[in-house]
C-alpha positions in Angstrom: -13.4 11.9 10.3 -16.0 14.5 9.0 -18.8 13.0 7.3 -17.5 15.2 4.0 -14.5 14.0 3.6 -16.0 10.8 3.7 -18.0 11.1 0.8 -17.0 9.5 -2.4 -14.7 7.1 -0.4 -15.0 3.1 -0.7 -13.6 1.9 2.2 -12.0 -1.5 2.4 -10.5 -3.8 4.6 -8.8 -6.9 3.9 -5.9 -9.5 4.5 -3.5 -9.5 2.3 -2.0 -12.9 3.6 -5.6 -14.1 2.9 -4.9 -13.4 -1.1 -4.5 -10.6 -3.9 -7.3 -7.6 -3.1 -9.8 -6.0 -5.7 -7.7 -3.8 -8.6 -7.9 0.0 -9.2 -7.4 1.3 -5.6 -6.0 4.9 -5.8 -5.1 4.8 -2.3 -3.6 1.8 -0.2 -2.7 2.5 3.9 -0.4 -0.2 5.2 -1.1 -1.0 8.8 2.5 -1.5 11.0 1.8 -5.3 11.2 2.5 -6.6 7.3 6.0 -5.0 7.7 7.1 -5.0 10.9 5.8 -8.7 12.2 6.5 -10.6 9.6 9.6 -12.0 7.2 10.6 -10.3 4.0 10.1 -13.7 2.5 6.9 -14.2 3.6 5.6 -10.8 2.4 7.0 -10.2 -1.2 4.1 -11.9 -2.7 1.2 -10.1 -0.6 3.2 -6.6 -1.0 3.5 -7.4 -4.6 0.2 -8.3 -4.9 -0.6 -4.8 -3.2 1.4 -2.5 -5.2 -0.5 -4.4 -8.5 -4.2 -3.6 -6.6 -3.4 0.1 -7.0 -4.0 2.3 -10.2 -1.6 4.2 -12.1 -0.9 7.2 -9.9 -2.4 5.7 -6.7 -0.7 5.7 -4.2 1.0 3.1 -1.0 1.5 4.6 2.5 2.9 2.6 4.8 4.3 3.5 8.4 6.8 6.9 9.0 8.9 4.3 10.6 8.9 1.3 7.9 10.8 0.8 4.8 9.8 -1.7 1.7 11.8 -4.7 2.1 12.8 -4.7 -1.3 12.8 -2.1 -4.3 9.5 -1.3 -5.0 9.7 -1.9 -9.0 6.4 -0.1 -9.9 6.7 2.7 -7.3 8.4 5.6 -7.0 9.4 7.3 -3.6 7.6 10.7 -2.7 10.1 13.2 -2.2 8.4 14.9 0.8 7.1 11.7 2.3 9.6 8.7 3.0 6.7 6.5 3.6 4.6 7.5 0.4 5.0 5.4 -2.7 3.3 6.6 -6.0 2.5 3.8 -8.8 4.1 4.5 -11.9 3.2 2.0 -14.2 
């Protein structure tokens, strides 16, 4: 990545089995593993705990060949991206 685009950019990494992250993220990438590997049942609570991390109008991205395991109840779908989420409230 170009050191420009960079700038103004916290980057983060962290487990979301490990526990809920920091609040106010206006953009959250979802690496394969969370949805793929692992049960719905035991991902609710870390995905939920995701989608509440994320500001009003921030945004979820999670793989082009992923879906939510559940209806996402603060997100709504981005029309041109099937794997883009926007937070709505």
């Amino acid at each position: 990545m170009k050191p420009a685009l960079k700038e103004g950019i916290a980057w983060r990494r962290h487990d979301f089995l490990s526990g809920p992250p920091a609040s106010g993220f206006d953009l959250i990438l979802v690496r394969n593993n969370l949805l793929t590997y692992y049960q719905s049942s035991l991902i609710r609570a870390p995905l939920e705990e995701m989608v509440k991390a994320l500001s009003v109008d921030g945004y979820l991205i999670i793989g082009s060949r992923e879906k939510l395991p559940f209806p996402p109840v603060l997100l709504q779908p981005c029309p041109s991206l099937r794997f883009a989420f926007k937070r709505v409230a």
